[in-house]
C-alpha positions in Angstrom: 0.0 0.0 0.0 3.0 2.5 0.9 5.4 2.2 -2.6 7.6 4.4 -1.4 8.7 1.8 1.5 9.4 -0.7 -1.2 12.7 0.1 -3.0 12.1 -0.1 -6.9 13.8 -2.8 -7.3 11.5 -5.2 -5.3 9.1 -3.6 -7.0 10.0 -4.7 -10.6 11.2 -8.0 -9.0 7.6 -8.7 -7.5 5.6 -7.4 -10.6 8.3 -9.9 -12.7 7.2 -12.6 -10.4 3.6 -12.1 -10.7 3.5 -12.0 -14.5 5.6 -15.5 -14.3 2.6 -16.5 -12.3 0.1 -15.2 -14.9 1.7 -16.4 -17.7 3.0 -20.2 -16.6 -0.2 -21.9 -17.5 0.1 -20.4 -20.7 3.8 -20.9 -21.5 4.5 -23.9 -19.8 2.0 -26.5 -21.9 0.2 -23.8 -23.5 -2.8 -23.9 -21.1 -4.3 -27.0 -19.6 -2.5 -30.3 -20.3 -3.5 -32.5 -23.2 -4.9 -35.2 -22.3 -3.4 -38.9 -22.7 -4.1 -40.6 -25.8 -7.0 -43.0 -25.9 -4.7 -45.9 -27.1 -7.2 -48.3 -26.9 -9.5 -46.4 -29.2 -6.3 -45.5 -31.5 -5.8 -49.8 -31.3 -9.5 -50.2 -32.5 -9.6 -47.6 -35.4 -5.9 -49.5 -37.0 -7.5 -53.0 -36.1 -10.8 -52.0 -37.9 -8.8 -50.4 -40.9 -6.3 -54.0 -41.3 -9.2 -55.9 -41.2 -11.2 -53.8 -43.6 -8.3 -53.9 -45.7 -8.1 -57.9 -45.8 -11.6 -58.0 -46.6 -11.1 -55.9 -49.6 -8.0 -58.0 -51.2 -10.1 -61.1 -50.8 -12.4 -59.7 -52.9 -10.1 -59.0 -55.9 -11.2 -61.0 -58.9 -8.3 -62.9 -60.9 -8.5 -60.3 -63.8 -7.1 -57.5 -60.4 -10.6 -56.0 -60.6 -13.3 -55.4 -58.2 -16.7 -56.4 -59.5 -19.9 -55.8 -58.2 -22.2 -58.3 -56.8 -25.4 -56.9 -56.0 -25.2 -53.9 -59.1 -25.1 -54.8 -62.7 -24.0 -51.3 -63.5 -20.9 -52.0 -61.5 -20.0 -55.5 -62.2 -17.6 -54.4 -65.2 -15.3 -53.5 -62.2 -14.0 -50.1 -63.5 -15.8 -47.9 -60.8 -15.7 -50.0 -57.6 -11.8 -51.1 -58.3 -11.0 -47.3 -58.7 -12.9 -46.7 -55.3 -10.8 -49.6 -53.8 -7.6 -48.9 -55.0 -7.8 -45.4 -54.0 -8.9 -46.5 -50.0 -5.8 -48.8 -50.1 -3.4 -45.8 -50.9 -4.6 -44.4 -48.4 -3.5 -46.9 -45.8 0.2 -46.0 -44.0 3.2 -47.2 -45.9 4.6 -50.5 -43.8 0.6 -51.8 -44.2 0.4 -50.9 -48.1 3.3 -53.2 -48.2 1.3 -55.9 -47.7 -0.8 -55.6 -50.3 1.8 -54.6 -53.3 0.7 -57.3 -55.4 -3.2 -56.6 -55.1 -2.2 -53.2 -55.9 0.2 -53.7 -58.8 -2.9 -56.0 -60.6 -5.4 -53.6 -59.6 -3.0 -50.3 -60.9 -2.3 -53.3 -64.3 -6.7 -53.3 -64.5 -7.3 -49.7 -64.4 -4.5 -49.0 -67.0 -5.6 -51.5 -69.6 -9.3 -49.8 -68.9 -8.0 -46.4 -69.8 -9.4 -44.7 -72.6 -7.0 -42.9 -75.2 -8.0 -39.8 -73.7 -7.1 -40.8 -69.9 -11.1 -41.0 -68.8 -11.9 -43.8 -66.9 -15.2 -45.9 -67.5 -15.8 -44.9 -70.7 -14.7 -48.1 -73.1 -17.2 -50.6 -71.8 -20.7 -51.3 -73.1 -21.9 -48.1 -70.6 -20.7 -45.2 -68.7 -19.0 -46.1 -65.3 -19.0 -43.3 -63.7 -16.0 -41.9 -65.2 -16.0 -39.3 -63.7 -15.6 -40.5 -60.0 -13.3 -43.6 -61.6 -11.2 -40.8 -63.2 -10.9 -38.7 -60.1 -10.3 -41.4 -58.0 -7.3 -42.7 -60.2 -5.8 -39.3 -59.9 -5.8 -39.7 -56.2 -4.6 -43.1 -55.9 -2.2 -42.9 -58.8 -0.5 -39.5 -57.0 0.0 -41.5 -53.8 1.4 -44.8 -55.1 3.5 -43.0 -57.8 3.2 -46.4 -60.4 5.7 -46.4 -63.3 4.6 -43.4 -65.9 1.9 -42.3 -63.0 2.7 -38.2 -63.9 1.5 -38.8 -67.9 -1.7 -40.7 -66.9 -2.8 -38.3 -64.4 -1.8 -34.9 -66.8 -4.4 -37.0 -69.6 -6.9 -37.5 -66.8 -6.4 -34.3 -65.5 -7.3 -32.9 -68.9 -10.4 -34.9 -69.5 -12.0 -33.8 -65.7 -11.0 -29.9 -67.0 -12.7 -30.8 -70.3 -15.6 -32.2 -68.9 -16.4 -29.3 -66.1 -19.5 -27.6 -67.1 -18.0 -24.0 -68.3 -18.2 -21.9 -70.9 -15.4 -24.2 -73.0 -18.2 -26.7 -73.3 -21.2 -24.7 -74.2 -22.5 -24.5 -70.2 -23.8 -20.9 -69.5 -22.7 -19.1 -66.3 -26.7 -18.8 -65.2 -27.3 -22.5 -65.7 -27.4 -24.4 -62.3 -25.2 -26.8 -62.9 -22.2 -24.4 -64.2 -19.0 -24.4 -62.7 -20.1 -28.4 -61.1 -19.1 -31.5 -62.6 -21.7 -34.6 -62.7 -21.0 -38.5 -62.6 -21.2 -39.6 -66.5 -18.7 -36.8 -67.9 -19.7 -35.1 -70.9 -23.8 -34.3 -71.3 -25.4 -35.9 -73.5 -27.3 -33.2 -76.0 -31.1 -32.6 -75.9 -31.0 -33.3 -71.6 -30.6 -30.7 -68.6 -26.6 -30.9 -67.4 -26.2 -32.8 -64.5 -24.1 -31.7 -62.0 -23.7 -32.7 -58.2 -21.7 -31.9 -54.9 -20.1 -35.3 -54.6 -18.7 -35.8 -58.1 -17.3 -32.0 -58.1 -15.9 -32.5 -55.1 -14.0 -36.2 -56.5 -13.0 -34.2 -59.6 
């Protein structure tokens, strides 16, 4: 209450001391302390992913495909062994290891399913959705770097830009579905352009 009893140099001392105090929580552990990792949850989510993964490669068909069961439009294998092969890139690098050789077949599959323009699902007897097949190739192809994987992505690359709806394609900036991409690609003259939030998002 009385500064002038308390030399200066207590009195910086003491105000140093209480900002310390202010400050430590925030310095030391920046605030409250993080808590523990839930390992056993952590343990659950990689056991649940391995096994999920094992499921998948027994799956595989002989040709390195993955071919519906249940939906005719999918049973040519183009779409679901682009959806596949792009969730197995995405597993950590010592697990993708053990599944090189379901990978190479699948990445030998997609290749030879290719069209000359680098679209995806376009050279069967119908559309599989090329454009999430395309998209997803791009994605998997980027993390699993195959032989030649920066060509076929550039060409598939190319064919998602060509097949945005924008003005290069005849889509005017009022129409709802400019600036979106849909599932099949290119419209098809004569019918409203389809566009949705999932494929644009893939592409």
């Amino acid at each position: 209450s009385n500064q002038k009893a308390v030399p200066p140099s207590l009195r910086i001392g003491l105000g140093v001391l209480l900002l310390a105090a202010c400050m430590a929580p925030f310095v030391v552990g920046g605030g409250e302390p993080a808590p523990p990792p839930d390992t056993v949850l952590v343990k659950g989510i990689d056991e649940t992913i391995a096994r999920a993964a094992r499921a998948l490669a027994g799956k595989q068909a002989a040709d390195g495909g993955w071919h519906s069961e249940t939906y005719g439009l999918l049973k040519p294998g183009v779409a679901a062994t682009a959806f596949v092969l792009e969730a197995l890139s995405r597993l950590s690098e010592s697990e993708r290891k053990r599944y090189e050789e379901p990978i190479a077949r699948a990445v030998k599959f997609l290749s030879a399913s290719q069209s000359e323009d680098g679209a995806l699902g376009l050279k069967g007897a119908w559309l599989e959705y090329p454009t999430y097949s395309t998209a997803l190739a791009v994605l998997a192809w980027k993390r699993l770097k195959p032989e030649g994987w920066k060509e076929a992505n550039k060409k598939r690359a190319a064919w998602l830009r060509s097949v945005q709806h924008s003005e290069e394609n005849g889509c005017a900036p009022e129409d709802p579905a400019y600036g979106g991409w849909g599932p099949d690609g290119n419209s098809k003259p004569g019918l409203p352009r389809r566009a949705d939030i999932s494929s644009t998002r893939f592409a």
